[in-house]
N, C-alpha and C positions, 0 to 999 in steps of 0.2 A: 617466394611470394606467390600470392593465388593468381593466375593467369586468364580465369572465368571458366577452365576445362571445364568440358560438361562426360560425366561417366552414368550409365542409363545402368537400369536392372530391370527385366520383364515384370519381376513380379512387385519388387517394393521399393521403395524411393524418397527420398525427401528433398525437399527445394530449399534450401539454403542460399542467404545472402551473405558475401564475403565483401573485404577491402581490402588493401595493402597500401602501406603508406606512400604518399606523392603525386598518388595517380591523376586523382582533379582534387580541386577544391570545392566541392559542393558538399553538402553537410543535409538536406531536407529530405526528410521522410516523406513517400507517396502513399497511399495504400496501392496493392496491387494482389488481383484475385480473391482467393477467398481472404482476406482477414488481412496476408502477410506487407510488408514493409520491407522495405530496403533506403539503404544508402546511396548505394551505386547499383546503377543498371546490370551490372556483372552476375550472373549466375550462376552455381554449382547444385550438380543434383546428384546426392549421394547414396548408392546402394546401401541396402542396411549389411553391416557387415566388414569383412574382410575391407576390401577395396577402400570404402568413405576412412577406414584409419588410415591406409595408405597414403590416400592424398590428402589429409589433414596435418601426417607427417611429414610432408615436404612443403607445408604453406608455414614455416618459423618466423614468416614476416606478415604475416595476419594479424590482422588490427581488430578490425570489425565479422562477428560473425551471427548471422541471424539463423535457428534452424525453426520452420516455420510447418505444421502441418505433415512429418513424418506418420509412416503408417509401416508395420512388418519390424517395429523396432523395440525391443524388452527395456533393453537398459542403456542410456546415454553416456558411456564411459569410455573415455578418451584420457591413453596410459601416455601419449607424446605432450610433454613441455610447449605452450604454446605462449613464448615471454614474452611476446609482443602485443597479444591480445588484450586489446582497452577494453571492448564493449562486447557481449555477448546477450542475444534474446533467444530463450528456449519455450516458444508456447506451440498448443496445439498438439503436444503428442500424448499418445498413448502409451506412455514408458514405467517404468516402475523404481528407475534409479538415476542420479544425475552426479558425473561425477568430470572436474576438469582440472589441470592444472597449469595454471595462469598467473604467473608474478606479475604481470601487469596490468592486470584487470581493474576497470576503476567504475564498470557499471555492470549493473546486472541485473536482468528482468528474467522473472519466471510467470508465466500464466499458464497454467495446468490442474490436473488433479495434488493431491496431498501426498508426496512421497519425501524418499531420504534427497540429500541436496549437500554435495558433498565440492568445493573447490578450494584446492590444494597452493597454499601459499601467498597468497589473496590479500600480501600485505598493504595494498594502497586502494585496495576495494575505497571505494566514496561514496557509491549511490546504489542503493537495492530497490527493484519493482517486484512486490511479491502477488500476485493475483491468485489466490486458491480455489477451489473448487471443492466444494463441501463444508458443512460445520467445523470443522476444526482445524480452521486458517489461522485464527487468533494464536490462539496456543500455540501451534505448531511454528510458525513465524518467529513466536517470543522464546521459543525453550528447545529446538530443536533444528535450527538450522543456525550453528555454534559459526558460520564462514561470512558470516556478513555483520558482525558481533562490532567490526572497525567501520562500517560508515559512518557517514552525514549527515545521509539524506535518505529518509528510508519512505517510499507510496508503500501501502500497502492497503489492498481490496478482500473482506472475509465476507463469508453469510452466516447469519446466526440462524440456528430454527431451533425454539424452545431451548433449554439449558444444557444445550447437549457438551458442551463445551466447558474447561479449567482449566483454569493457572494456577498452580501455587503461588501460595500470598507471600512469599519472597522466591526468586528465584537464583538461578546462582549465575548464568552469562549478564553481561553488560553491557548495555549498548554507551561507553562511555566518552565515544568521541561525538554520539549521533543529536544535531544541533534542529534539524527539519527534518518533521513527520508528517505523513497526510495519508488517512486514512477515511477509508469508500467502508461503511458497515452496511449491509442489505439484512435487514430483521424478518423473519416473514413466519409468522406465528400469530394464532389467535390465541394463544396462553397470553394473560396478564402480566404473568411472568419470564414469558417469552425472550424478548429485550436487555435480560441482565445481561446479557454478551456485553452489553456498551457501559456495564458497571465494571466489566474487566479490565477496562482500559487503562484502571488507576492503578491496577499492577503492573500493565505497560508502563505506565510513564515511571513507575519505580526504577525502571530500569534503566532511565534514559534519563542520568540526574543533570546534566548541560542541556536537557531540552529548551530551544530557547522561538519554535513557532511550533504549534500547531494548529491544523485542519484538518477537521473532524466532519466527515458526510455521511447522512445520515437518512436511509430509507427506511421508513418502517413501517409495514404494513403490517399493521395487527387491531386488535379490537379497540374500544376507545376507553376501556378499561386502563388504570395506569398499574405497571406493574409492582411489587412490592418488595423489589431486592435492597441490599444495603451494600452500600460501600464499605470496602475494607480501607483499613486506616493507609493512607498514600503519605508519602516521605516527602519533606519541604523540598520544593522545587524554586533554587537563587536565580537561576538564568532564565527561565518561561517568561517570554513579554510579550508574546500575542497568540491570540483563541482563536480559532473560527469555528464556528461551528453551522454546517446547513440542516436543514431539514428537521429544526428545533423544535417540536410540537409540543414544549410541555410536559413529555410524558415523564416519570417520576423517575425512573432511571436514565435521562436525559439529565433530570433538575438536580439530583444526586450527583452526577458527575461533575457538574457544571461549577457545583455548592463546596467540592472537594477540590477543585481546582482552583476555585477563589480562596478558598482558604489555607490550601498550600504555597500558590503562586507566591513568593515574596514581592516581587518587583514585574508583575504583570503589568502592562500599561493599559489593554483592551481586549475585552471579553466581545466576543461581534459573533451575534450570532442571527439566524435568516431561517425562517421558519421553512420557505419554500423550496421545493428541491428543483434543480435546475437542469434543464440539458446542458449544460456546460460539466457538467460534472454527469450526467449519467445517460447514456446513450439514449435515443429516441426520444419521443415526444413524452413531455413529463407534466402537460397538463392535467392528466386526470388526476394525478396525486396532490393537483391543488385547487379542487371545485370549491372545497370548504376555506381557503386560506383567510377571506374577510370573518369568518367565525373565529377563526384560533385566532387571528393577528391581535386584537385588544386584549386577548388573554395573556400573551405572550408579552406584551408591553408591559402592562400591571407587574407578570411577575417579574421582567427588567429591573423597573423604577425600585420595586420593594427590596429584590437582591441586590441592587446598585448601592442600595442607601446599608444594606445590612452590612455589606464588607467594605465596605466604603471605596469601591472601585467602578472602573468606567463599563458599562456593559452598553451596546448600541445594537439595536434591531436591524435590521436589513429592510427596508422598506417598509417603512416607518417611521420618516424621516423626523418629523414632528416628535418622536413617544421616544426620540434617542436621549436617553438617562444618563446621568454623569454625578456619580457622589460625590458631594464638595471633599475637600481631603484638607479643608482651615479645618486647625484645631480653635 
């Protein structure tokens, strides 16, 4: 079990946060320094190299481990069985490989650049945080990280910028036990067609045929051009009963998405969507990206009330209490 040793190296080093089972009961994340988080006050700081597997091999009763802001390190690959390991967060580094072996692993966050992500045995995985770094988180996330294929509960944060990005329109993993998704898209393109990233999603949700919430966030800084992708045909979804979606502006590969989702949802109960984008969902102050809000807001209701009544399903604005639409569903 991890003791909190501290092993220094002149030249390179990582700060890492550990646990071991029993030690307190407290569970609250703090932030602390640059960016990193911890559990427990306890710290290990591990030389890149020889030495950090050493003591990683003798911690077989590690629970929790955070490696936070590594620098002097190629590739994260750790050959010792670490069975007792529930929770692992790997953001911040500079690495080109991520590789663990963890039977007990039941959460797992990554925030970094776009690499392989490789963990070995990962039978009760339950909850994955994927944060990418570059165009090609979508994809990458859906077809190429096969070890988190058994979650629940999948966040996951992309950027799009123009079409740089695809999915093949059927893929072959499954996300078939994953029940809650929630997904951060940041668009940032002045192409009209910029955006189709957030038409990709209906290949996501192909995958994920027990989807039964999603949350969908949505920044998109582009021109006020609507783009002019099309949706590829999305497979009936029996378990999806609730939408969210923020930062709904109308744009046409929004209303696309939105349009194949109603019309696959079998038994959706509420489509809620909120034109506004929030500091609750995206860091800093997020006023500027809502100077115009009382302009889009009645546009966004109109097309509500009209989509409400097309599918004959409950769609409710977010502030907008008044313009919340509800298709009768008497025959």
């Amino acid at each position: 079990r991890s003791r909190g040793r501290r092993i220094s190296s002149p030249s390179s080093f990582c700060t890492t946060r550990s646990e071991a089972h029993g030690r307190d009961g407290g569970g609250s994340r703090q932030a602390h320094q640059a960016g990193a988080r911890a559990r427990r006050p306890r710290r290990d700081v591990l030389p890149h190299g020889g030495p950090s597997r050493g003591l990683l091999a003798k911690c077989s009763g590690l629970e929790d481990l955070e490696i936070i802001g590594c620098y002097g390190v190629d590739n994260l690959i750790v050959p010792h069985k670490l069975d007792k390991l529930q929770h692992l967060l790997i953001a911040g580094m500079d690495i080109q490989m991520v590789e663990f072996h963890a039977t007990d692993l039941a959460h797992f966050e990554y925030k970094g650049r776009v690499i392989p992500i490789v963990l070995h045995g990962c039978s009760k995985l339950e909850k994955a945080t994927m944060k990418f770094n570059g165009t090609k988180a979508l994809a990458h996330t859906f077809t190429a990280v096969p070890s988190i294929l058994s979650v629940k509960t999948l966040h996951l944060q992309a950027f799009i910028s123009k079409y740089a990005q695809k999915l093949p329109a059927r893929q072959q993993g499954m996300f078939l036990h994953l029940r809650h998704m929630t997904c951060q898209l940041i668009v940032n393109s002045n192409d009209p067609n910029g955006d189709n990233g957030i038409l990709q999603l209906a290949n996501c949700l192909d995958v994920a045929p027990r989807l039964e919430t999603l949350h969908l966030h949505m920044l998109c800084a582009i021109s006020s051009s609507f783009s002019s992708g099309e949706v590829a045909g999305m497979r009936r979804h029996d378990h999806l009963k609730t939408v969210f979606m923020s930062g709904f502006r109308c744009y046409k590969a929004q209303i696309e998405l939105a349009c194949c989702i109603l019309r696959n949802a079998s038994v959706l109960e509420q489509l809620i969507i909120e034109p506004r984008i929030t500091d609750k969902v995206w860091a800093g102050d997020c006023s500027e990206w809502n100077t115009d809000l009382g302009q889009i807001l009645p546009g966004v209701c109109e097309w509500a009330q009209v989509t409400s009544e097309r599918f004959r399903k409950v769609i409710s604005v977010v502030g907008a209490s008044h313009h919340t639409t509800e298709a009768s569903l008497a025959q």
